[in-house]
Each structure stands twice: as C-alpha cells, then as structure tokens.
LUMKE-593879 format. One line per 8 residues: their letters; for each residue z negated, y negated, x of C-alpha. Coordinates in steps of 0.5 Angstrom, whole numbers, plus 500, padded with zeros to 3 digits. Layout:
! residues N
a> Z,Y,X  ...
***
This chain:
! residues 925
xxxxxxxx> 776,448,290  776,449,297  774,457,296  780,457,292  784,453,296  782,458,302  783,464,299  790,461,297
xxxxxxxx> 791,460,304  790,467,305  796,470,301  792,473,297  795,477,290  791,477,284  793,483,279  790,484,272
xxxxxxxx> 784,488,272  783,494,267  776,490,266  774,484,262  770,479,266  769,472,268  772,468,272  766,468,278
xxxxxxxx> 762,473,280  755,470,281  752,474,287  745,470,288  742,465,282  735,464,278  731,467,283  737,474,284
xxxxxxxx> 741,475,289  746,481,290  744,487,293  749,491,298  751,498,298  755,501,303  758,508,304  755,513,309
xxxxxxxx> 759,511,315  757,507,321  761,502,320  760,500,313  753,499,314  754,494,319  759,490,315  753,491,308
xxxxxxxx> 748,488,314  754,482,316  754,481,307  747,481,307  745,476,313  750,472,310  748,471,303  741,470,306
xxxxxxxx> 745,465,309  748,461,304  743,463,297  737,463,302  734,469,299  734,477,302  739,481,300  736,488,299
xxxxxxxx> 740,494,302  741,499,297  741,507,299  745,508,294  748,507,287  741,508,283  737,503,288  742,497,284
xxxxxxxx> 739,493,279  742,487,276  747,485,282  750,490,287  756,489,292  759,495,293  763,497,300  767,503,303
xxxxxxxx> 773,506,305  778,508,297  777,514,298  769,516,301  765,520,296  762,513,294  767,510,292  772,515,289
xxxxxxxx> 766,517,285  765,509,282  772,510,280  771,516,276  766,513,272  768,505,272  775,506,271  778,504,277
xxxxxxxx> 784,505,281  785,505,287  792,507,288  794,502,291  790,503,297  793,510,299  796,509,306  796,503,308
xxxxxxxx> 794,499,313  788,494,313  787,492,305  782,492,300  781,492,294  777,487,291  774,487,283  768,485,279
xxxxxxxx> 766,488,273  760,489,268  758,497,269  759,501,264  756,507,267  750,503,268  749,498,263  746,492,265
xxxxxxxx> 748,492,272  754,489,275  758,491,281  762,487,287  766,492,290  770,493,296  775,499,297  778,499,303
xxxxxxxx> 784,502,304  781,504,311  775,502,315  777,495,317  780,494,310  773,495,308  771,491,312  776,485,312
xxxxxxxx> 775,485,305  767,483,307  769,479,311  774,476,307  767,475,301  763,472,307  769,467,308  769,465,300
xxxxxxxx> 761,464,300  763,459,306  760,462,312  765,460,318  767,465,323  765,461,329  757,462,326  753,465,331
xxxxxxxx> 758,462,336  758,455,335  753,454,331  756,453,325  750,453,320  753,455,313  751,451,306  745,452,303
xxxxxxxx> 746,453,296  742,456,289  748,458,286  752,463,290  758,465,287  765,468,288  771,470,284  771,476,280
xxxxxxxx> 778,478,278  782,484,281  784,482,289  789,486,293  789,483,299  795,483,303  798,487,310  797,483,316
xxxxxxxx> 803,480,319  802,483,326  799,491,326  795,490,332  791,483,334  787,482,339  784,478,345  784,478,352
xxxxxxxx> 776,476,356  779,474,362  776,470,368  770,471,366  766,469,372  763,462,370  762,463,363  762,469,359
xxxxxxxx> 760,474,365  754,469,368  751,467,361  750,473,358  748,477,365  743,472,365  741,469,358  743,474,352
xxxxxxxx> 744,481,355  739,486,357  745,490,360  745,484,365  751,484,364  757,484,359  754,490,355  752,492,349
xxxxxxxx> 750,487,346  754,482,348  760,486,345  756,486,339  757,479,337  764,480,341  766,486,336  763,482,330
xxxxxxxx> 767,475,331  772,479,332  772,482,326  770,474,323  777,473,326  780,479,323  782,481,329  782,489,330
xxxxxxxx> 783,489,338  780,487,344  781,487,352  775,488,355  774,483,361  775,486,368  773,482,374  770,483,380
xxxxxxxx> 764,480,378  763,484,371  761,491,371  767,496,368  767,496,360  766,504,361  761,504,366  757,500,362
xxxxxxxx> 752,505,357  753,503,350  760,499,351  764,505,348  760,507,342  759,500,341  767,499,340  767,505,336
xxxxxxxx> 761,503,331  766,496,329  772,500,329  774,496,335  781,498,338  780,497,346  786,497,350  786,495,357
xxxxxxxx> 790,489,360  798,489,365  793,492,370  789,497,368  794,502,366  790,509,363  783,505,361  782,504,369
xxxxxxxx> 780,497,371  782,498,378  779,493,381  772,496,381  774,504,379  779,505,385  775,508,390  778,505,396
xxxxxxxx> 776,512,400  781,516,395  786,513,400  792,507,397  793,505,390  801,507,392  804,511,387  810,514,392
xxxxxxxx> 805,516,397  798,518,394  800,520,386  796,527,387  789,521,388  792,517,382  794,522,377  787,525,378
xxxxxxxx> 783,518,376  787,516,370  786,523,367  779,523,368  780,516,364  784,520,359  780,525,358  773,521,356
xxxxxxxx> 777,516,351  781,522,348  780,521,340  777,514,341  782,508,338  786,506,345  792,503,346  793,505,353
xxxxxxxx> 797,500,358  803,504,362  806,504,368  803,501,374  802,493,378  798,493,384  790,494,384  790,487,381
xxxxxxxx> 794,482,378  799,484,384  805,488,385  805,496,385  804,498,393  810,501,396  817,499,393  821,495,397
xxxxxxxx> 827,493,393  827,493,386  830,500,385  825,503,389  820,500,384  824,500,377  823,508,380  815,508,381
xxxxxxxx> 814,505,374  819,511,371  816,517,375  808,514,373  810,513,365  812,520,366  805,522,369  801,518,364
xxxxxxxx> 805,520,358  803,528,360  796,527,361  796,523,354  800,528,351  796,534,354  789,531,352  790,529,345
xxxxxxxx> 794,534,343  799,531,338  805,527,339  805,521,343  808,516,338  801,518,335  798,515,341  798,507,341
xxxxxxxx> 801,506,348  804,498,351  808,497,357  806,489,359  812,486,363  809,481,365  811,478,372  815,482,377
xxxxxxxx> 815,488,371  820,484,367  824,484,373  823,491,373  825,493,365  830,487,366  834,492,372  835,497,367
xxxxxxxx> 828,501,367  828,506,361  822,505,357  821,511,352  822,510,345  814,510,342  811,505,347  811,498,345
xxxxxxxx> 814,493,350  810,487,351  812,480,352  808,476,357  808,468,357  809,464,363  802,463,364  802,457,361
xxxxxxxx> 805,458,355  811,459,354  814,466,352  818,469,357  823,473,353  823,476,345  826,481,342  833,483,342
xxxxxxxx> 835,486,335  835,493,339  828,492,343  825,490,335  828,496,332  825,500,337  819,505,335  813,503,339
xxxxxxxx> 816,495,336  815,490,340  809,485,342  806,479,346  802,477,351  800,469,351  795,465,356  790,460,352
xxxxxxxx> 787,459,359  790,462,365  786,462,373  792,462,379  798,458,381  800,452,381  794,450,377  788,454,373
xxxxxxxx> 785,451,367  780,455,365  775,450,363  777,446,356  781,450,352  787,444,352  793,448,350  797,444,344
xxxxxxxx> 796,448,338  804,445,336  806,449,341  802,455,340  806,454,332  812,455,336  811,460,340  809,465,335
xxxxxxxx> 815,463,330  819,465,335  815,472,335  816,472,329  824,470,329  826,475,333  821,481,330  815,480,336
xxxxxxxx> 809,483,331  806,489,334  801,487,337  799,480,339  793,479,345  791,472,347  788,470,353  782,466,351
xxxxxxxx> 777,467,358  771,466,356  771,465,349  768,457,349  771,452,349  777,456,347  774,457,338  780,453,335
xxxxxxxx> 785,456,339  783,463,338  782,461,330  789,458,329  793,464,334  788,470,330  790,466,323  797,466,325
xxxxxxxx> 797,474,327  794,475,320  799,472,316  804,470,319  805,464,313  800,460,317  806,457,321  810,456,316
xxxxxxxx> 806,449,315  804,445,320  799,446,326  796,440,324  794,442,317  791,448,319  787,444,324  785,440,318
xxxxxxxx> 783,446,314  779,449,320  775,444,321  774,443,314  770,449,314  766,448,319  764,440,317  766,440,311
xxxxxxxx> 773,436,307  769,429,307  769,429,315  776,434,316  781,429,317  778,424,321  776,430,326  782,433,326
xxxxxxxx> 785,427,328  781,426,333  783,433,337  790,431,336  789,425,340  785,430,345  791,435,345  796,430,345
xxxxxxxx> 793,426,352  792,434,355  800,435,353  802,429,358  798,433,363  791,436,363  784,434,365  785,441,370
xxxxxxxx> 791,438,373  789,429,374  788,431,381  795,432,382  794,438,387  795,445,386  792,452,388  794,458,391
xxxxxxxx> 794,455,396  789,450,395  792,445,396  788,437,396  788,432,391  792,425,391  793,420,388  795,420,381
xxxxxxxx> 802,419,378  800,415,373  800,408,378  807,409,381  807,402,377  802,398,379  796,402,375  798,399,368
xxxxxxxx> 800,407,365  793,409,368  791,404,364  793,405,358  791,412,359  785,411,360  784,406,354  786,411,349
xxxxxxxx> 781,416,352  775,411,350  777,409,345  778,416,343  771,418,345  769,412,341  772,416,335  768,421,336
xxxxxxxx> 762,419,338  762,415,331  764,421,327  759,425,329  753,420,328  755,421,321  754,428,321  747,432,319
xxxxxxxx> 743,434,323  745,442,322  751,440,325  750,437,331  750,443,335  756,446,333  760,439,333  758,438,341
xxxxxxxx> 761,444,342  767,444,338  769,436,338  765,432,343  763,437,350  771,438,350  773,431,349  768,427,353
xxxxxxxx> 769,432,359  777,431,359  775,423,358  770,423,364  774,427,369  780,423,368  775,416,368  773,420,374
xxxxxxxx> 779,420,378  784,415,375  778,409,376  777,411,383  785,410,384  785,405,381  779,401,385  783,403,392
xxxxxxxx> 790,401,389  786,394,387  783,393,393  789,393,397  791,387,392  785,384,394  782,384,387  774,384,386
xxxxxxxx> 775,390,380  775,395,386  768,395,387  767,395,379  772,401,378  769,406,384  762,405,380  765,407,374
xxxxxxxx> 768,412,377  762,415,379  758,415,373  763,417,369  763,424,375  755,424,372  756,423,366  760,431,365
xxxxxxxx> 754,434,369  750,430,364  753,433,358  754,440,361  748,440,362  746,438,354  751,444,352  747,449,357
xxxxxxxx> 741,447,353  743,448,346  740,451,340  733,452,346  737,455,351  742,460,347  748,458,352  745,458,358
xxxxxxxx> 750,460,363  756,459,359  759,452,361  761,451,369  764,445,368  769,446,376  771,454,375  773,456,382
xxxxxxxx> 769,450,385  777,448,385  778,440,389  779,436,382  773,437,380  768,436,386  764,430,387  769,426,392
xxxxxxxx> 767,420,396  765,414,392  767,408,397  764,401,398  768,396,397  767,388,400  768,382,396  775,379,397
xxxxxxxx> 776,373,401  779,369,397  776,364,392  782,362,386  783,366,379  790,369,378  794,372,373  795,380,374
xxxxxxxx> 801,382,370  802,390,367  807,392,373  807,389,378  811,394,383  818,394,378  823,389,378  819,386,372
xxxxxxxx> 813,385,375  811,378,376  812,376,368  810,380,361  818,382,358  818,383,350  824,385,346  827,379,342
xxxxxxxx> 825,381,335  820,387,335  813,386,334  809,388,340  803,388,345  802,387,352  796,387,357  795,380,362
xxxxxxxx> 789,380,367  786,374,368  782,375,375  776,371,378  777,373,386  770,369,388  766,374,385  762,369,382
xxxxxxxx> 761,369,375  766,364,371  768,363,364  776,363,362  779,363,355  786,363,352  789,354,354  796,353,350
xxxxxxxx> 798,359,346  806,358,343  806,360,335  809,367,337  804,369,341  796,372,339  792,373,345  785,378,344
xxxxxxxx> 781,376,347  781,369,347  776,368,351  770,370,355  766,371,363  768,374,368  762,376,372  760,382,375
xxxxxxxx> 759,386,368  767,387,368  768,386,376  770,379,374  777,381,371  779,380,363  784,385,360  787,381,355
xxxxxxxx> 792,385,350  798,379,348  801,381,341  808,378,340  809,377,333  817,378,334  819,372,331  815,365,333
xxxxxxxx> 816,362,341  814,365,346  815,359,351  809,355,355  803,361,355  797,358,359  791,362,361  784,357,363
xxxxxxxx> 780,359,368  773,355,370  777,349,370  784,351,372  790,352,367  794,359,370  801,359,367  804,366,364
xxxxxxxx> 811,368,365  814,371,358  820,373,358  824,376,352  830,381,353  835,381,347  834,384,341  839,389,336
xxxxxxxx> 838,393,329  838,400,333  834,402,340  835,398,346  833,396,352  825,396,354  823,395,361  830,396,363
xxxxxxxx> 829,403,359  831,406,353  827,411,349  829,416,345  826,420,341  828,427,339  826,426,331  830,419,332
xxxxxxxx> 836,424,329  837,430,326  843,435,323  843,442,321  843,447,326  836,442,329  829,444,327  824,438,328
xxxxxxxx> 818,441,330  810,439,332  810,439,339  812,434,345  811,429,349  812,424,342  808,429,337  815,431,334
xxxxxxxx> 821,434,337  828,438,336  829,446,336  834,449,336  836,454,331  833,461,332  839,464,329  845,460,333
xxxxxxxx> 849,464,337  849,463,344  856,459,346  859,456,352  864,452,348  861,445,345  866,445,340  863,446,333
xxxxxxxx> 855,447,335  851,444,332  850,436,334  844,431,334  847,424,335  843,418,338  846,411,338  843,405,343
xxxxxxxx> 844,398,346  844,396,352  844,389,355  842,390,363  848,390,367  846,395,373  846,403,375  842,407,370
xxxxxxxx> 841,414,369  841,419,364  834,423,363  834,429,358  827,431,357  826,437,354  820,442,354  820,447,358
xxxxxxxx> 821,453,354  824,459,356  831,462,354  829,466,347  832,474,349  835,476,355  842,475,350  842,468,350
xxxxxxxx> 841,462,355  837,455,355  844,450,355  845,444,352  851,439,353  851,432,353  857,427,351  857,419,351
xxxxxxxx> 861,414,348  866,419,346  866,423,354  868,430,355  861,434,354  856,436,361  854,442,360  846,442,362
xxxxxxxx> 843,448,364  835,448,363  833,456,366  828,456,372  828,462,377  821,465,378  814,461,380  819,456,383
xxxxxxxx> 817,449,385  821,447,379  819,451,374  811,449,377  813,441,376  815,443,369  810,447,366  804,442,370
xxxxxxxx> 808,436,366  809,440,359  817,438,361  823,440,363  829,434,365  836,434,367  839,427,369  846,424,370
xxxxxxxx> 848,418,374  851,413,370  854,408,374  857,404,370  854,403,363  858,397,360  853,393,356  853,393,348
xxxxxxxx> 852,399,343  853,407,345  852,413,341  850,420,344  850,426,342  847,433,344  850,440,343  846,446,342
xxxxxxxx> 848,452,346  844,457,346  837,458,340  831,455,341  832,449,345  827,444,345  830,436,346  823,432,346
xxxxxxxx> 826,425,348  832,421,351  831,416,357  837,411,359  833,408,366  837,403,369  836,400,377  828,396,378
xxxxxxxx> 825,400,372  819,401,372  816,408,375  812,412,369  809,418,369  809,420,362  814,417,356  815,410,357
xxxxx> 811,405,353  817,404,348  820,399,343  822,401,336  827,396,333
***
C-alpha cells in the first residue's frame, strides 16, 4: 500500500493497456531477477546501470545488462527514447502505441506485458518521450521498488526483500508542473568543495565524479537543471576536464548563475590583465571572453544567464545612476544575443536564455528595462526566503515565461545560515504557491549550498516544481510522507514531528542568529533577547530544545542498525546541533544574567554551557567519520568562522555570599515579577524556583499546597548536580483555591505569591497581553496557511484586488477582553512577505471597536535595518497607541488590502508587561 500511495501521490494517469496482464510486474522472484536493456544512447545505459544497482539493492541478486533484445530470457526491462530503433521496433512487433509521447516534454510511458513476439519472456518497458522522460521513468520504477532519492547521499539503505514487484498496467506519466528545475551549489567552501577535494574526487576538487553523483541525485529528484558552484575556492565547472561531458552524459541542463552571464564564472575566469569588468569602458575585452564561452558550449543544453552584475555577486561597474545602468544591461543583452545567435545559428527563442533580477537588477528591470520577449525573467527572493516579486499577467505571458530563484541557505547580510538547512517548509509551500498563482513555472533554481544538511528541502522544493499537486496538501504532510520513505511509515509520524518542532524553534530565530550580531560588517555577539524578562522565555526555549533532543534520541534508539547513518544525518546532527549552539549561547547569558542576582546556578549554567560548545565538536566530528569516513570534510560546523559560532570565554563564577533559600519567580523584570499571576478559569502551568544560595546541599520539597494548585516536582536536593536550584512547573487547574502556596527548604517554609487575573469566555489578558492568533478568525477572501510564529496563519487571497479603500475588502474579526486599566499598544505581527507584483502593495487596515480604519503599510525598502530585523525574526510589526483602552469586551477587525498578505498574530500589550522576544506564552480561554 505505500507504493500505491506514492505513485498516487506522483499524479500519475493510469490508461488501458491493448494487453492482458497482471496486476503486478514481478521483476526479482525464485531465484530470477530482471535483466535491463537500454537503447544505444549514453544516457540510457546510465539509467539501465541505476535500474540495475537498484534492483541489486532491493531483491538482492544481479541484474544482468542485456546488449540486446535476444540476450533476455524470462524478465527484461526495457529503457529508451519512444522513437529509438529499439523501441520503435518493440512497438511493431508488441503492438504498442506510443503516440501519445510525440512531442512532449519529459514523460514515458510505462507498460508490462507477456511478449508475443518471444513467448515465454515478459517485458517492462520504459518509452521516454525524450531522454529525461526515459530516465524519469526509471527513476519513477526504482521509487516504486522503494529506493530513496537520498540513497547514496544519506545513506538511506533501501529494504531487502525476496519478492520484487511492481505495477504492470499502462502508465502515461504526467508533464512536469515547472519546465526547467534545478539547483544552485553555492558557498561551497566549507562542505561541498572541501570534501570532495579531499575525500571522493580524483579531480581534487568538484569534478567529474562529484557531478556524477550530483548529476544522478538529481535525476532521483527529477530535477533536470543545475548551476554549478563557482567560488573562489572551487575551480571553474569548464575548466575542469570531464565536467561538461559528464553533464552531457546525464543530459543535465547547466546554467550558470545572476553573476555569471555567457557560462563565465567571473570570479576566477576574468583576467584581471584584460583590464575592468566594465562594460562602458572595456566591452571589446568583455565581448571577446563571453564569445570564447559561447563558442565551446554551442549545441550543448545551456541556459545562458544575461546581462551583466559586477565581477561578483556586485553591482556592474561604471553606472552612476540607474539610467546609465538600465542602459548597460540593455546594450550588453544586445551583445550577448548576437553572439548566441551567430554561434548556434537558429533562432534565439530556441536558445534557453534567463535574466535574474536579483538584487540591484530588479531596480534596474523595475526602471523600465526592456528585456526581449524570449528571455525568461527570473524572480529572485530576498535571500531569506521571501520572493521579492511575481508575475503580472503580462510578464507570465511573455515568450520566455517567467521563473524563480529561492535561498535555502544564503552567506551575507545581516546574517549567513549556511550551516543547518532550518528554512520553514510552511514557508516554502507558500512561496511556491504564489509562483504558481501568478504563472512563475519556467524555471525554478534552489540555492541549497552544499547539498547536506539541506536533503529535505531540496525534496520538498524539487517535488513541488515536479507536480505543483504537492502544495496543494499541506507541508507537513509531505514531510511525513518523506520520511516514510526514508524509515519507514511505523516511524513517519513520530520523526516528522520531531522536525516540525525543529522548524518551528528556528522559525522564532535560527541557530545561525542566537548571537544577535550580524555580518558584513561583522559585527560581535551580545546578549540574547531572550532575557529582556528575566531569563524565563530563554528558559522555556531552551526546555523545548531538551526535550525535543530527547524525542529524537528516542526515536532513533529504535531504529535498526541500517538506518542509523542516514537517520544522524537527516534528524539528529541537525537537531542536536541547533539545541547545542542555543544551549551554548542561552546558558552562558543566563549564568551572567544569574550572577548578578546573586544566584549560585551562575556557575552550573557557565559549565553547561560549555559542554554543550563540545558536544557540536563532538557530533560534527561522528557525522565527518560516517560510513568509515565517506563524509570527511562535508560538515563545518562554523561556515566563515563567523562570531556566533566561535568557542567564547566560559567564566568563573564565585560562590554567593549569602546563605538563605528564596523563591525565584518567571519575571522578575515586568510589573508582575515577585508572584506567579494565572487567569481565573483557564488551566494552565507555570515555573517556580526554589534556590539554595549557600551552596550546600540541601533538600526541599513542596509544604502547603491550595486544592487549585499541582506542584511537579514535589519535592528533591538542591546540590551542586543543578547548581542548587529546582525549576518547579506549578499547573493551576483553573478551578480550585490558589491561595497559602508554601515551598519548604531545609527547615524553612518559603511562602509564593499567586495571583489570578479575571477571566472571560473569549481571549483576555495574560501578563498584561492579550495574544491573538491569525487562525483565531477566519472569512472569505482569508486563506489559513502552515507558517508562522503560532504554525497557522492567515493570507490574504492571491486573486484580491488591490484597494485603498477598506470598504467591502475582505475582514478577519477578533473579539477580546480586557481588564487592566493602563496605556497599551497595539501590535500587528505579520510575516514579512513582500508584495506579490509590482501591481499591487503590502497594506492592511485596522479598526477597533467600530473606529475608523488605519491603514498599515507593511512594504521595506531595499537592505534596510528594517527589513534586516524582519527577516533575522521571521516578523514583520505595526503598532498603534492605545492610550485609552477602557476595560471590557472588544472587537477587531483586519482588512485586506492588497493579495498575499500574511496576518501571524495580534497582541494588545499594556504598560509593565513583561519584554518577549517571541510570541508571548498565551492563555486560551
């Protein structure tokens, strides 16, 4: 049943076959297993040669390699182009049709059947309607015998099984959603490129083989471009000998990245001698490097990147305004298109050609450039995730279409995070649906730098360009369906979880950004936000984190042995490593932020603290030494030696010099420190710390405890084990007294203050905040999405007009109580998408209690500090005064604007609240 499921779930048509057959195809039973024969191509024979390693695989006996039809004897699979001699000549003699395949794009047919022309020998066959189509259609085969993509490159030991099956009716696979899909290598430096310099290549460096297996996965992706990588530390993708062919023999599509137009990578093929990378001043020198490009790659598959940046990822060199540069760019497509057009010698829409607008470009296109009609228009994000802009109708309608470029892993400002692959996969679903919305579905080109620890991502974006279906369910479904075939369904749900908590902490703030600096310029790490309160919300996180790690720790203990590799690559590594660094960092705040309250734990938490900086050595080192070295050189656990993850000073700590015990309570610098404050009616658990200040060890346990009241622990040592503190979770049951809370210590009884704030039937005050989540409403015109500081939130619709006019646009409304007689404020949280098109901007408007509507601008300009806090947060806020909130119920209500606005959650914060970083911990009524 799963293999039925999955090729369900790949949306493919079944059609009546002109044979009778079974049900299921067995290709490997009693001792026989399929042979494979492949068409007389190059290409083909690599894909018989994956059929045949992946049957090996899975049935566990050699697949022989037919050299022809007459070599097959009971079992043959059957691989090739529709209209190759071999399979034009099995149609005659089989009764086949293949008609259905003329002219198309990246399909097969697939059918089993009893030979009529060979009695006694059935045949599998494969018709691709071009070479990738035959090859997807093996990949597609070696998917169904249960063989993951990620193989080879984590380890992902298929089953062994006597019986090896498959379906035998007729198969006509779909046309992929997105026509041209691909990835990016990008900072390669401290995983891709040094390990296979070191480790796997002869080349010594990114060569030959390495594209290999690149070329091979990507094919298991059913991806069909790449962009190779192209830093200064990596030899260029031409000037490496075997890299082209290698691409040619897996019918790889190369295309070069916003940088490197003409198949240049500029940053080690210009020759500072030929004088400036300007274009306005030296475009003889220019126009001769990209020919020389042009000429050597002329009838390969290419897509050439137009028009022209700086020898980097930089500006082009010589315009002063952004007229002079919209000029440049136009004069240097003219060139370009002149020299393709005289070296291949047919029309230029027959020659796969992509502007990028990324970064200043877009201003430049956004100006006025004209961009011939044939070149595709390629939408970058903002590094982070976040596309920048989509398709009008007209751009979609263009000749050369329109695509995107998306970051899963990024190196530059405000921050880099190039090391755990932590990008939300909600928000990768709702990126690509607005591709998808506004006709974005030519090509689509992941950065995913070094390929590890990114394999989930780079599943879930290549599925996605695939068959657009997948973003029709929801991306923790996919998720769960991912890892169900990597470890199995018993296992599936249970993982999956565990990476959506993984996801969900990096949303609120990545593992790369916990030292709240940034880069370019670097700048020093300070203390985390997470204590603005006291060190309670750093707390809580650094809770979720352990008990996260146990989760995982569990679920891998259970699994078999052959599995262990691929699950400390694919779940552990990443999890264990963004719980270190955060352990690393929050802890050593904490243990200064603790010894100026004179607490004892100071100490405890700096030696936490650094353990937990050895313990991401420790695993970094284990995932370096998998399968007996295999991955030597892939994981760098502190990519640009940037200041968040060096080994920082772990201090001493002296004893305190007072003797008593006290009650510690969650936070202590807000108006509601000094007691634990609950809402009358609604179930909830606090944390209480009972301290020994002496630093001898001492017991305590739980004195008189009020019938409303559950204390857990309820009782233990404090010693220096847990720097003589004792976190007590305090669970009031919403009902019972909550009055008299005694905590003993040795011999004294330590009173706690509890205090209940009123109560109401919907949300009210918690901490002097009110919290409302997006999906606390919901109204047409609103979509609620998988992404969000809260895991749900609401879009607004893609096909909403923009209006300025709040009048009739659809409205989310939220109703509260408030009981706190204060000034508040009124916070919108969104997240920080930016407008869909440039035909429509990024507005909402508010109205409280029946009040005119305000009109809230969402938009960022450019890199600015703005945008930098947005992005670092996953967050975008608005706020508005309220400087008199009369107690009692209130109703609010949110207007669309404009489409693809993204409402996360609402906060009404009154005066002496307390400071959170993220979401403040709410209270449901």
């Amino acid at each position: 049943m799963p293999l039925r499921r999955t090729c369900l779930a790949l949306a493919i048509a079944l059609l009546s076959a002109s044979h009778v057959h079974a049900a299921d195809f067995d290709l490997a039973r009693e001792g026989v297993t399929a042979a494979v024969l492949a068409e007389d191509h190059a290409t083909m024979r690599i894909a018989a040669d994956l059929v045949r390693r992946d049957l090996r695989a899975v049935g566990g006996a050699a697949a022989a390699r037919a050299g022809k039809l007459e070599d097959c004897r009971e079992v043959c699979i059957v691989i090739g182009r529709h209209d190759s001699a071999l399979l034009r000549g099995i149609a005659r003699a089989e009764g086949l049709d293949f008609t259905a395949l003329a002219g198309q794009w990246e399909r097969y047919q697939r059918v089993g059947i009893a030979s009529r022309a060979r009695p006694g020998t059935r045949l599998l066959v494969i018709a691709g309607s071009d070479v990738r189509g035959a090859v997807f259609g093996a990949v597609d085969l070696t998917r169904e015998l249960g063989v993951s993509a990620w193989e080879w490159w984590a380890d992902v030991k298929p089953a062994v099984r006597e019986h090896v099956a498959v379906r035998g009716e007729n198969i006509l696979s779909d046309t992929p959603s997105v026509r041209y899909r691909g990835i990016f290598l990008n900072d390669e430096d401290w995983g891709l490129q040094p390990w296979a310099a070191k480790t796997y290549d002869p080349a010594g460096d990114i060569g030959p083989a390495t594209y290999a297996r690149i070329f091979e996965l990507l094919w298991r992706l059913k991806a069909n471009l790449v962009w190779p990588a192209m830093h200064d530390s990596t030899k260029p993708f031409y000037q490496v000998p075997g890299n082209a062919q290698a691409a040619k023999d897996y019918a790889i599509i190369v295309g070069t990245s916003h940088a490197e137009p003409m198949m240049r990578n500029n940053v080690r093929e210009w020759n500072k001698r030929d004088g400036d990378f300007n274009f306005f001043t030296n475009r003889e020198a220019i126009t001769r490097y990209w020919k020389t490009r042009v000429d050597e790659t002329k009838g390969a598959e290419a897509m050439y990147s137009m028009g022209i940046r700086g020898v980097h990822d930089s500006a082009m060199e010589g315009a002063g305004t952004i007229d002079e540069a919209r000029a440049g760019v136009g004069a240097a497509m003219a060139v370009q298109r002149k020299l393709l057009a005289e070296a291949w010698r047919k029309p230029l829409p027959q020659i796969p050609q992509a502007l990028t607008v990324y970064k200043e470009v877009l201003d430049i296109y956004n100006s006025g450039l004209q961009v011939p009609d044939d070149i595709t228009l390629v939408w970058p994000d903002d590094n982070y995730g976040y596309l920048h802009q989509l398709s009008t109708p007209r751009e979609a309608a263009r000749g050369g279409g329109t695509g995107l470029y998306y970051h899963l892993s990024y190196w530059g400002r405000p921050h880099d995070y190039l090391w755990l692959a932590t990008t939300a996969p909600g928000l990768v679903r709702d990126q690509l649906q607005r591709a998808i919305a506004t006709g974005t579905d030519r090509v689509w080109v992941a950065n995913i730098g070094d390929i590890k620890p990114g394999e989930y991502l780079a599943q879930y974006f290549l599925d996605a360009a695939f068959d657009k279906r997948q973003l029709d369910r929801p991306a923790h479904a996919h998720m769960e369906a991912w890892f169900a075939q990597q470890f199995g369904a018993a296992q599936a749900t249970a993982i999956a979880g565990v990476m959506r908590e993984f996801y969900a902490l990096a949303w609120e703030r990545k593992p790369e950004y916990m030292g709240f600096s940034q880069t370019e310029p670097t700048t020093p790490t300070r203390q985390s936000d997470y204590l603005q309160s006291g060190g309670e919300e750093a707390e809580r996180r650094l809770a979720r984190y352990e008990a996260l790690v146990s989760r995982a720790q569990a679920i891998g203990a259970a699994l078999p042995a052959d599995r262990q590799d691929a699950y400390f690559q694919l779940v552990l590594y990443p999890v264990r490593a963004g719980a270190n660094l955060n352990a690393r960092i929050l802890k050593l705040d904490l243990a200064a932020q603790y010894a100026r309250m004179g607490r004892p734990s100071a100490q405890h938490y700096a030696q936490a603290a650094k353990a937990a900086q050895q313990a991401i050595a420790a695993d970094t080192a284990h995932y370096n030494a998998l399968a007996g070295g295999k991955w030597r050189g892939m994981m760098d656990a502190a990519p640009r030696r940037l200041p968040v993850f060096m080994d920082p000073v772990f201090p001493t700590y002296a004893a305190p010099a007072r003797g008593d015990c006290a009650l510690a309570f969650p936070t202590p610098l807000s108006a509601q420190g000094g007691a634990l404050w609950f809402t009358r009616g609604v179930p909830e658990t606090k944390t209480l710390t009972v301290i020994q200040y002496g630093g001898t060890p001492l017991r305590w346990s739980a004195g008189q405890v009020p019938a409303g009241l559950r204390l857990s622990p309820a009782g233990g040592m404090l010693d220096a084990a847990n720097g003589y503190e004792q976190r007590i979770a305090v669970t009031y049951d919403g009902r019972g007294n909550t009055g008299g809370l005694q905590v003993g210590c040795g011999e004294r009884r330590l009173a706690a203050r509890v205090q209940l704030a009123p109560g109401a039937d919907v949300p009210t005050e918690h901490e002097r905040i009110i919290t409302l989540p997006a999906a606390a409403a919901s109204a047409t015109g609103w979509t609620p999405v998988d992404v969000g500081s809260l895991g749900t939130a609401q879009r607004a619709g893609f096909s909403l007009p923009p209006r300025d006019d709040p009048a009739g646009a659809p409205a989310l409304e939220y109703t509260f109580h408030s009981h706190t007689k204060a000034e508040a404020r009124l916070r919108i949280v969104a997240v920080p998408v930016h407008a869909l098109t440039s035909a429509s901007r990024l507005r909402i408007a508010v109205s409280l209690d029946g009040q005119a509507p305000v009109t809230l601008d969402f938009a960022t300009v450019g890199r600015s500090d703005e945008w930098k806090r947005n992005v670092l947060s996953n967050s975008a806020v608005r706020t508005l005064p309220l400087p008199a909130l009369p107690p009692g119920r209130h109703v609010l209500r949110v207007h669309a604007l404009d489409p693809g606005f993204v409402l996360d959650r609402i906060e009404v914060v009154f005066d002496g609240a307390p400071v959170y970083y993220g979401a403040a911990p709410a209270a449901a009524p």
